[in-house]
VEXZAVEX-299743 format. One record per residue (C-alpha): residue number from 1; residue in one letter; z, x, y. Coordinates in steps of 0.05 Angstrom, whole numbers, padded with zeros to 5 digits. Layout:
BEGIN
[r NUM,"A",[Z,X,Y]] ...
//
This chain:
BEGIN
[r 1,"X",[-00754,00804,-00581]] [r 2,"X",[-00812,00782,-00609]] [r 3,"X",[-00829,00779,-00684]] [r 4,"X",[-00897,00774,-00724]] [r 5,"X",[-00881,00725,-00782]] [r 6,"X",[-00920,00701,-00844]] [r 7,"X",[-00912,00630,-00845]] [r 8,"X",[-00948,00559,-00810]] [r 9,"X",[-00917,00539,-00740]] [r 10,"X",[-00946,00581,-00689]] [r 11,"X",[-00901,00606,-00638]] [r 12,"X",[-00822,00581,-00630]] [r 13,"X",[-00767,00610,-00602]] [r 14,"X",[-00697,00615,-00637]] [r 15,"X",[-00627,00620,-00600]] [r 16,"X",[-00557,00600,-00603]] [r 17,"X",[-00545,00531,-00608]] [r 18,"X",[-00597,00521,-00656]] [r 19,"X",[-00596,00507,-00733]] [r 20,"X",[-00643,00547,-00776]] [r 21,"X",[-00636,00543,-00837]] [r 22,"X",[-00687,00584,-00889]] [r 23,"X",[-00702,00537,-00956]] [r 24,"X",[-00715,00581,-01011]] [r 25,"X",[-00745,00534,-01070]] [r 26,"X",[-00783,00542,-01132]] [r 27,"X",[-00833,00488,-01114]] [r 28,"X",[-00872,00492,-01171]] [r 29,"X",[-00818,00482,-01218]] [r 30,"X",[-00790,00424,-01179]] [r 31,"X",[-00867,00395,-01169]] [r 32,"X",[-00872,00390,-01104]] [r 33,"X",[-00938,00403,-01067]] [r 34,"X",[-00937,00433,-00994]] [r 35,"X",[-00951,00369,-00961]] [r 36,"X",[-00891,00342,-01000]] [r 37,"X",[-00845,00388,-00982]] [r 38,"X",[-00857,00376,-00903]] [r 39,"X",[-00849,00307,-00913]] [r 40,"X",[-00784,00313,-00951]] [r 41,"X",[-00757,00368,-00899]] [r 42,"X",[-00781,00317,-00840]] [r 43,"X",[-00744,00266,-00879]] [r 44,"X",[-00680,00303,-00884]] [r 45,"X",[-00680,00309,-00808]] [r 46,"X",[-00697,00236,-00789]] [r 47,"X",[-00634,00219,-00836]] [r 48,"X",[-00603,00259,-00809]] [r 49,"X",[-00611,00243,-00736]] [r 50,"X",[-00608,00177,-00756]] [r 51,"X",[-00532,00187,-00775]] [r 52,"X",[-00521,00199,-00692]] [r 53,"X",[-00555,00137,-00675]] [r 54,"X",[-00618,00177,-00661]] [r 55,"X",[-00685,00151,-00675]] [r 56,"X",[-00733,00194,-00699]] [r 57,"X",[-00803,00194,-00724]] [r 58,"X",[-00857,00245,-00761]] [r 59,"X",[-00924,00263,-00739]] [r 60,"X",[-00977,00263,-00777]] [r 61,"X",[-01012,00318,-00746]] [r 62,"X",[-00964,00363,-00721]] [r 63,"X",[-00905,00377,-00767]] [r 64,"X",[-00837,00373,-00748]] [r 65,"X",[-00791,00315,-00712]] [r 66,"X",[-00795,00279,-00654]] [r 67,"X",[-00756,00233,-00613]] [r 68,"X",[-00797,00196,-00558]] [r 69,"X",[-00844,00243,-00556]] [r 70,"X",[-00804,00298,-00547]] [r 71,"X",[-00795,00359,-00610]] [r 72,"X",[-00719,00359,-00633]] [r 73,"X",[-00736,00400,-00701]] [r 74,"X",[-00789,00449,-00714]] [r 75,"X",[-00814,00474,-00791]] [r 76,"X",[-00847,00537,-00805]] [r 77,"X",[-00867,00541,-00880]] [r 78,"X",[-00904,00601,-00930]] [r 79,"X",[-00906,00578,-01004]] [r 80,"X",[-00924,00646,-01039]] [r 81,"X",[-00923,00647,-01123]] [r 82,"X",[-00896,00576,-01119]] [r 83,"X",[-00838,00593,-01076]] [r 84,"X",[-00826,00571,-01014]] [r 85,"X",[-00796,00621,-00951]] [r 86,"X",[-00777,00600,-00880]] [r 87,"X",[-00759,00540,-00868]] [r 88,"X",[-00726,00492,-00808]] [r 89,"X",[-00695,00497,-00726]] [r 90,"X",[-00659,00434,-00707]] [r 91,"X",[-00643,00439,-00635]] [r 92,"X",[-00561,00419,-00636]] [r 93,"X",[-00543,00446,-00566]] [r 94,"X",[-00577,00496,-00539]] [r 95,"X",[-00617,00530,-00474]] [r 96,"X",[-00691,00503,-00483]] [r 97,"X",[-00712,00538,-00424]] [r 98,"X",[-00738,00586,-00461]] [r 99,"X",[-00782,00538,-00493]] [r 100,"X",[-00810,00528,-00421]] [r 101,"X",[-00842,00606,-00425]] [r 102,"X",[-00879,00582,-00485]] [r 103,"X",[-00934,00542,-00520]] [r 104,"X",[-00883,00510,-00581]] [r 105,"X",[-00922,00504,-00640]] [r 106,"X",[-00989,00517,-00600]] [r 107,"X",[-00978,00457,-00557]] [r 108,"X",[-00981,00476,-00487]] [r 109,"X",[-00934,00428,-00448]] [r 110,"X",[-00898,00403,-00508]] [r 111,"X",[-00833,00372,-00487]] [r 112,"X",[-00768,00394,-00532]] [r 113,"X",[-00702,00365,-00542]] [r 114,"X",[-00635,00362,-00561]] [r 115,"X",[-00590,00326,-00609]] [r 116,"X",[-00527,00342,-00553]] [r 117,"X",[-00581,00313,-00504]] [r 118,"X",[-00588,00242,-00548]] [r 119,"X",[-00524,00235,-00579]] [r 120,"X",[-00477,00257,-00528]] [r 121,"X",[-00420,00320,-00549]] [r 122,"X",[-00430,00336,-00627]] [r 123,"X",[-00387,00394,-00669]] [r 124,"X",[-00447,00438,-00692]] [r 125,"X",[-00408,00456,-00755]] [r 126,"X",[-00408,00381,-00778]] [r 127,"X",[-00484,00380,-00765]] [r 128,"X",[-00489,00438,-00807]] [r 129,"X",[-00445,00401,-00864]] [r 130,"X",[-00489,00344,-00862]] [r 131,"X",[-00556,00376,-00857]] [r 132,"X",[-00538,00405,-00928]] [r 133,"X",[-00520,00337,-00956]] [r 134,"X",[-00579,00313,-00935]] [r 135,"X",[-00624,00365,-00954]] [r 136,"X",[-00594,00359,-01026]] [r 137,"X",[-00606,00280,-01025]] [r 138,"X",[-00686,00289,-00997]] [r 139,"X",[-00703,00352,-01043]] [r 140,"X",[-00671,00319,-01108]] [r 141,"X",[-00612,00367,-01117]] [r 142,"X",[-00563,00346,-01171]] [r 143,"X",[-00515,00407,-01146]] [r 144,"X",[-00521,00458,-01095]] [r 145,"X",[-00494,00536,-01100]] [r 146,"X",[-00512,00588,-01049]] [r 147,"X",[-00491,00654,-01045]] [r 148,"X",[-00471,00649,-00975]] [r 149,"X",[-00422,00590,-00986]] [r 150,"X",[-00463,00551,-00945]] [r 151,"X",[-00505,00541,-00879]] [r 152,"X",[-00478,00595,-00825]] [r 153,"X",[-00481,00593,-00746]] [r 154,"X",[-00497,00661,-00716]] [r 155,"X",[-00486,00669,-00648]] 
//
């Protein structure tokens, strides 16, 4: 299906394989602005590719994360009364033919990839694990407690 959403990113396409996860923060009590909070979310990812032996970089003009060229991580963003909604899709291991069918982000032709593609076989549920640590290090989280328990996979 698709959906109509209310948040920055243009067009993307979710699916199994892939780790969303939605950052809920009170960004004006923690103080950061929007351009901030990309850059600490891009951050988070780049660490945390970096962990596989992946090298990946930031661009200034088109949010997300990139390795060679190629979009491993997406963001999609709304701040609304200084809370922030949406959030992150890290291609783990996953289809991206779908991806193929549309413009990602707006970019027509914009090649996407894969951390299963760059680091060889990886156990999504230690991604998961280590996404969180390193979301708590880059967003300056003494503690963490989610109702959930945690990051899920949905298949």
């Amino acid at each position: 299906p698709v959906v109509q959403v209310d948040r920055g990113g243009q067009v993307t396409y979710h699916g199994p394989g892939q780790l969303v996860a939605y950052l809920m923060l009170d960004v004006r009590r923690l103080g950061f602005g929007v351009r901030d909070l990309v850059t600490r979310i891009e951050n988070t990812l780049i660490a945390l590719l970096a962990d596989y032996g992946v090298t990946a970089a930031a661009k200034a003009d088109a949010p997300g994360v990139y390795v060679d060229g190629a979009k491993i991580a997406s963001l999609g963003l709304r701040i609304r009364n200084g809370c922030s909604f949406h959030g992150l899709a890290l291609n783990v291991d996953m289809d991206l033919e779908p991806f193929r069918r549309i413009n990602p982000c707006g970019y027509a032709g914009l090649a996407m990839t894969q951390l299963s593609d760059q680091a060889g076989q990886i156990e999504f549920s230690e991604v998961s694990v280590r996404l969180r640590a390193q979301l708590v290090k880059h967003l300056d989280y003494a503690e963490q407690a989610t109702l959930t328990g945690g990051i899920n996979q949905y298949d």
